[in-house]
N, CA and C atoms as an extended XYZ file, in Angstrom:
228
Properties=species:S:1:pos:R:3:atomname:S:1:resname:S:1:resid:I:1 pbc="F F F"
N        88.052      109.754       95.599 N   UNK     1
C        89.446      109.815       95.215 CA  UNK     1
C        89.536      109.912       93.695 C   UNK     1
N        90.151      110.881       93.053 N   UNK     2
C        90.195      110.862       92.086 CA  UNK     2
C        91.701      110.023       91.506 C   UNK     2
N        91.532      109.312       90.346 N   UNK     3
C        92.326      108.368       89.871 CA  UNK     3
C        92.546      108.579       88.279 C   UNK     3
N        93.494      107.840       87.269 N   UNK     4
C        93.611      108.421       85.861 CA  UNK     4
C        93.077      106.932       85.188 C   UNK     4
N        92.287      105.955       86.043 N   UNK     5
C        92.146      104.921       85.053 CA  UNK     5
C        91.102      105.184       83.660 C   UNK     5
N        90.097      106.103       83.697 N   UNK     6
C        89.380      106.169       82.728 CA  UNK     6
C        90.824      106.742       81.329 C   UNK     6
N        91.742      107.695       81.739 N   UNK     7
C        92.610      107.859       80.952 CA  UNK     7
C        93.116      106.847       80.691 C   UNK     7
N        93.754      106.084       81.252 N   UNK     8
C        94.520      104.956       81.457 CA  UNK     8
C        93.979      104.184       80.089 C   UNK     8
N        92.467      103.550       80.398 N   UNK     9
C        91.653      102.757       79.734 CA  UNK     9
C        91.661      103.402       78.383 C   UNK     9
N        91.506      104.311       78.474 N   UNK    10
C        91.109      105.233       76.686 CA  UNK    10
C        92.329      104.701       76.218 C   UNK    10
N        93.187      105.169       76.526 N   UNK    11
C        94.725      105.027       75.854 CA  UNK    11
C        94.956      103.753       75.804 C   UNK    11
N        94.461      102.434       76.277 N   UNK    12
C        94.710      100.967       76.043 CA  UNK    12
C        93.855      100.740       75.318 C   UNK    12
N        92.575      101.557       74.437 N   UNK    13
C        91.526      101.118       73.746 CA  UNK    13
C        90.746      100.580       74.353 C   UNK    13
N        90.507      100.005       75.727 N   UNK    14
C        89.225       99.389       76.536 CA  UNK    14
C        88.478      100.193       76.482 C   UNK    14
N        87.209       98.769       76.649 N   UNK    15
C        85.653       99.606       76.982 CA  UNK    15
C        85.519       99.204       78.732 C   UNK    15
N        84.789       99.699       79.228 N   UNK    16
C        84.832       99.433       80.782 CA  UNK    16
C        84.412       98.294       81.422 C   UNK    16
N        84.182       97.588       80.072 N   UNK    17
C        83.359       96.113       80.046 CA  UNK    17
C        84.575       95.044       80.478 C   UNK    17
N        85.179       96.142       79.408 N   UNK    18
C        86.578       94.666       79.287 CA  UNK    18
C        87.954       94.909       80.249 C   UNK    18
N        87.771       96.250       80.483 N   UNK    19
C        88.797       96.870       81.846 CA  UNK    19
C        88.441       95.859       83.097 C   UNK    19
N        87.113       96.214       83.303 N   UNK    20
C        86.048       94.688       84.248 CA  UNK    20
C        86.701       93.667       84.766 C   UNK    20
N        86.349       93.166       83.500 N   UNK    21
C        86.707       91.424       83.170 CA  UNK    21
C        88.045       91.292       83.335 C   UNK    21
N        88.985       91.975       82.912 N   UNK    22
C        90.066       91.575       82.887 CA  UNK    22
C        90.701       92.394       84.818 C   UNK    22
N        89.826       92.432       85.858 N   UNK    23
C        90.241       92.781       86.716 CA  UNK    23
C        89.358       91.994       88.018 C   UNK    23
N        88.581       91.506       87.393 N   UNK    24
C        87.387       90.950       87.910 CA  UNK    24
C        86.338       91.945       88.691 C   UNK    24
N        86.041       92.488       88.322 N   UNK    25
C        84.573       93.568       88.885 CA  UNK    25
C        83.876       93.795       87.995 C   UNK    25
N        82.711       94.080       88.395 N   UNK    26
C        81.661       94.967       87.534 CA  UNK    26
C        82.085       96.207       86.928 C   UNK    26
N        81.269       96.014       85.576 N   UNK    27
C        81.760       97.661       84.678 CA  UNK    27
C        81.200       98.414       85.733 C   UNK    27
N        80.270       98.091       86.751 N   UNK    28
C        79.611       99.233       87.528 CA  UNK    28
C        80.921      100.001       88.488 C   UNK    28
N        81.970       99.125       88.969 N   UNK    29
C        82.747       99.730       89.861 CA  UNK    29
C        83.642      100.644       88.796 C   UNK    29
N        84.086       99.874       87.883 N   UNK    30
C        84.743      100.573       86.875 CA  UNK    30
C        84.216      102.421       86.882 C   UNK    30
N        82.933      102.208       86.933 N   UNK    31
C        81.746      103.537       86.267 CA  UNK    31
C        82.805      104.539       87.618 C   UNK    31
N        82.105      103.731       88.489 N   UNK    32
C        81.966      104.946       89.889 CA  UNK    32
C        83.353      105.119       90.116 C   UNK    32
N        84.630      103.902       89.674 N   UNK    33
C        86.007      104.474       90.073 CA  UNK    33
C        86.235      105.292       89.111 C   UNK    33
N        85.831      105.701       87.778 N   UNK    34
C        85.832      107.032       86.810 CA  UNK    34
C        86.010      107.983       87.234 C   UNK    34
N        84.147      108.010       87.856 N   UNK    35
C        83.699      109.238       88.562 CA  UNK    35
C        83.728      109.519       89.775 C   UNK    35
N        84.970      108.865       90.755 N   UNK    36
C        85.374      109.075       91.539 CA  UNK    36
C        84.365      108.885       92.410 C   UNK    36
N        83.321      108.133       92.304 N   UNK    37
C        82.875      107.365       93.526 CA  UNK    37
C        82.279      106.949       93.881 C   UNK    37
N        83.963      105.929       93.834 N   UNK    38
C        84.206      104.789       94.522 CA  UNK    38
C        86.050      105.104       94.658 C   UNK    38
N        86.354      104.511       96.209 N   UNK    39
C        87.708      104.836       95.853 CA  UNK    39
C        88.041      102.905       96.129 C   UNK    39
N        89.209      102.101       95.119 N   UNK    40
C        89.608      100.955       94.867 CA  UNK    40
C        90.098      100.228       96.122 C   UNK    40
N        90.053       99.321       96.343 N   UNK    41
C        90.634       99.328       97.374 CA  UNK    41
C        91.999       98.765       96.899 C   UNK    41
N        93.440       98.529       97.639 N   UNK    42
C        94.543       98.193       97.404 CA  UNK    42
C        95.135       97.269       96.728 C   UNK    42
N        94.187       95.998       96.415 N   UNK    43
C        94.176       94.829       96.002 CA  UNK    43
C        93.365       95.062       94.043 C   UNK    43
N        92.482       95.760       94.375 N   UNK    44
C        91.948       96.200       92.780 CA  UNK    44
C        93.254       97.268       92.452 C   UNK    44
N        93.310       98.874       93.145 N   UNK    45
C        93.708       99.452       92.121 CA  UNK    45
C        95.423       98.802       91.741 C   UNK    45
N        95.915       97.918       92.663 N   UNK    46
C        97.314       96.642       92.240 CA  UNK    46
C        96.853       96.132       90.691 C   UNK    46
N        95.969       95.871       90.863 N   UNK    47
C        95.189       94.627       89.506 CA  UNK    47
C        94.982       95.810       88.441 C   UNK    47
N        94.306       96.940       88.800 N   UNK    48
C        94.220       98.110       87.561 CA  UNK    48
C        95.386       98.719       87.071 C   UNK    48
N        96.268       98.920       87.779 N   UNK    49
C        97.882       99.310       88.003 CA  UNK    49
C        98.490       98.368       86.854 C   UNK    49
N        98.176       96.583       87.277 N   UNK    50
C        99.604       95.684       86.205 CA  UNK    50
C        99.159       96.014       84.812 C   UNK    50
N        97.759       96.069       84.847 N   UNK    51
C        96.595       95.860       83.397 CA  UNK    51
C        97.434       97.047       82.034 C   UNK    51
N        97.594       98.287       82.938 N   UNK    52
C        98.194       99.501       82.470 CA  UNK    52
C        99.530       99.485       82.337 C   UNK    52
N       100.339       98.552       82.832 N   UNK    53
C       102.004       98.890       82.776 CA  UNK    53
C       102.262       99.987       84.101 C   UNK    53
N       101.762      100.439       84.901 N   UNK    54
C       102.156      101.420       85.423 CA  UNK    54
C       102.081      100.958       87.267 C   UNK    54
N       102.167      101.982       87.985 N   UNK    55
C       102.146      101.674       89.460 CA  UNK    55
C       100.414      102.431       89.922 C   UNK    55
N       100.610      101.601       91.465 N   UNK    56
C        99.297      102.490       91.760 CA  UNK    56
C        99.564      103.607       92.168 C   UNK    56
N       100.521      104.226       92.896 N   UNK    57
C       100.796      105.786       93.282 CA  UNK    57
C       100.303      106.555       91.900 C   UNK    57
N       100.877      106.104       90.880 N   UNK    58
C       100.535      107.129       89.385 CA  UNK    58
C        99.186      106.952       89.173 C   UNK    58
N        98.690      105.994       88.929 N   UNK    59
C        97.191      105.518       88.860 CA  UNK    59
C        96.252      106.302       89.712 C   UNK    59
N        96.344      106.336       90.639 N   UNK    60
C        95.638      106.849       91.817 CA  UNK    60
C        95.729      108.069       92.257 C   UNK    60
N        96.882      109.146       91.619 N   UNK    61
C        97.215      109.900       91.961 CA  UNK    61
C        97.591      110.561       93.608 C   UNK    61
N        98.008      109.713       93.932 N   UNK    62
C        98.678      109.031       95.614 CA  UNK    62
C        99.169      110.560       96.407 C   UNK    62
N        99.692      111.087       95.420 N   UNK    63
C       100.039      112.399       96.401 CA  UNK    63
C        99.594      113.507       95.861 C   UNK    63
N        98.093      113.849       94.711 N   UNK    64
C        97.611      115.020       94.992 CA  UNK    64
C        96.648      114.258       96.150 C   UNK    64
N        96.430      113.359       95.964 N   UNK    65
C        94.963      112.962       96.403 CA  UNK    65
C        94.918      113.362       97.939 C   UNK    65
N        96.630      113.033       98.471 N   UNK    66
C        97.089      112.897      100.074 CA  UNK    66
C        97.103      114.723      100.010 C   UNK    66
N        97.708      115.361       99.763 N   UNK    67
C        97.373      116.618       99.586 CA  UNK    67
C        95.988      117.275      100.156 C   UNK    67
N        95.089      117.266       99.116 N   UNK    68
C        93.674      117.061       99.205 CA  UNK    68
C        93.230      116.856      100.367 C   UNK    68
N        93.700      115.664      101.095 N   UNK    69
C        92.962      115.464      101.950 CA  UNK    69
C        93.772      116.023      103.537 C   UNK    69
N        94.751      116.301      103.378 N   UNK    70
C        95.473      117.056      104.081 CA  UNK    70
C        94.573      118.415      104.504 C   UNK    70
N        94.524      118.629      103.305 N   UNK    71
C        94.035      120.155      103.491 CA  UNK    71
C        92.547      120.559      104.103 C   UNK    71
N        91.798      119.152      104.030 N   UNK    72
C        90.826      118.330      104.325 CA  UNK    72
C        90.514      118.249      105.667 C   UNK    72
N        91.754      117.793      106.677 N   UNK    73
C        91.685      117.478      108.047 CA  UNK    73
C        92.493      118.659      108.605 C   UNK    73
N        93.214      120.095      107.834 N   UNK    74
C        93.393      120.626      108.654 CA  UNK    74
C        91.927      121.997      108.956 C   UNK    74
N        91.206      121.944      107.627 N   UNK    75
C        90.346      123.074      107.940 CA  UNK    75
C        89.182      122.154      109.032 C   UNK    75
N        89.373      121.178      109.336 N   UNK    76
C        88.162      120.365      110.442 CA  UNK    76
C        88.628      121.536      112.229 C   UNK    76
C-alpha cells in the first residue's frame, strides 16, 4: 500500500528514528511502511495520522490505493 508518511515525516523534520518512538514501532516498520512494504495496520496508521495533524484516508492514500486494488480483483 502505498502511503505519504515518508512525505509527511520530511515536512515535520523527523528522522524515522523519532517518527518510531513517537508511535511506538521500530524505525524498521517505519522503513518498509516508506517503501510500501508493509501496509499499517488501523491502530498505527491512527497514531501516524494524529503525529502529522492530518487523517488516515489522506495519509494512506485510501482511495487511490482502493482504486488500485479494484482494478486488481477485476483483471483476476
Amino acid at each position: 500500500m502505498q502511503t505519504r508518511v515518508k512525505e509527511f515525516r520530511k515536512a515535520a523534520g523527523l528522522t524515522q528514528q523519532q517518527l518510531a518512538d513517537q508511535v511506538h514501532v521500530s524505525a524498521r516498520t517505519i522503513i518498509s511502511i516508506e517503501k510500501a512494504q508493509y501496509s499499517p495496520s488501523l491502530m498505527l496508521a491512527y497514531r501516524l495520522a494524529q503525529v502529522f495533524g492530518t487523517d488516515v484516508e489522506t495519509l494512506c492514500c485510501l482511495a487511490a490505493n482502493k482504486e488500485l486494488e479494484d482494478k486488481e480483483i477485476e483483471n483476476l
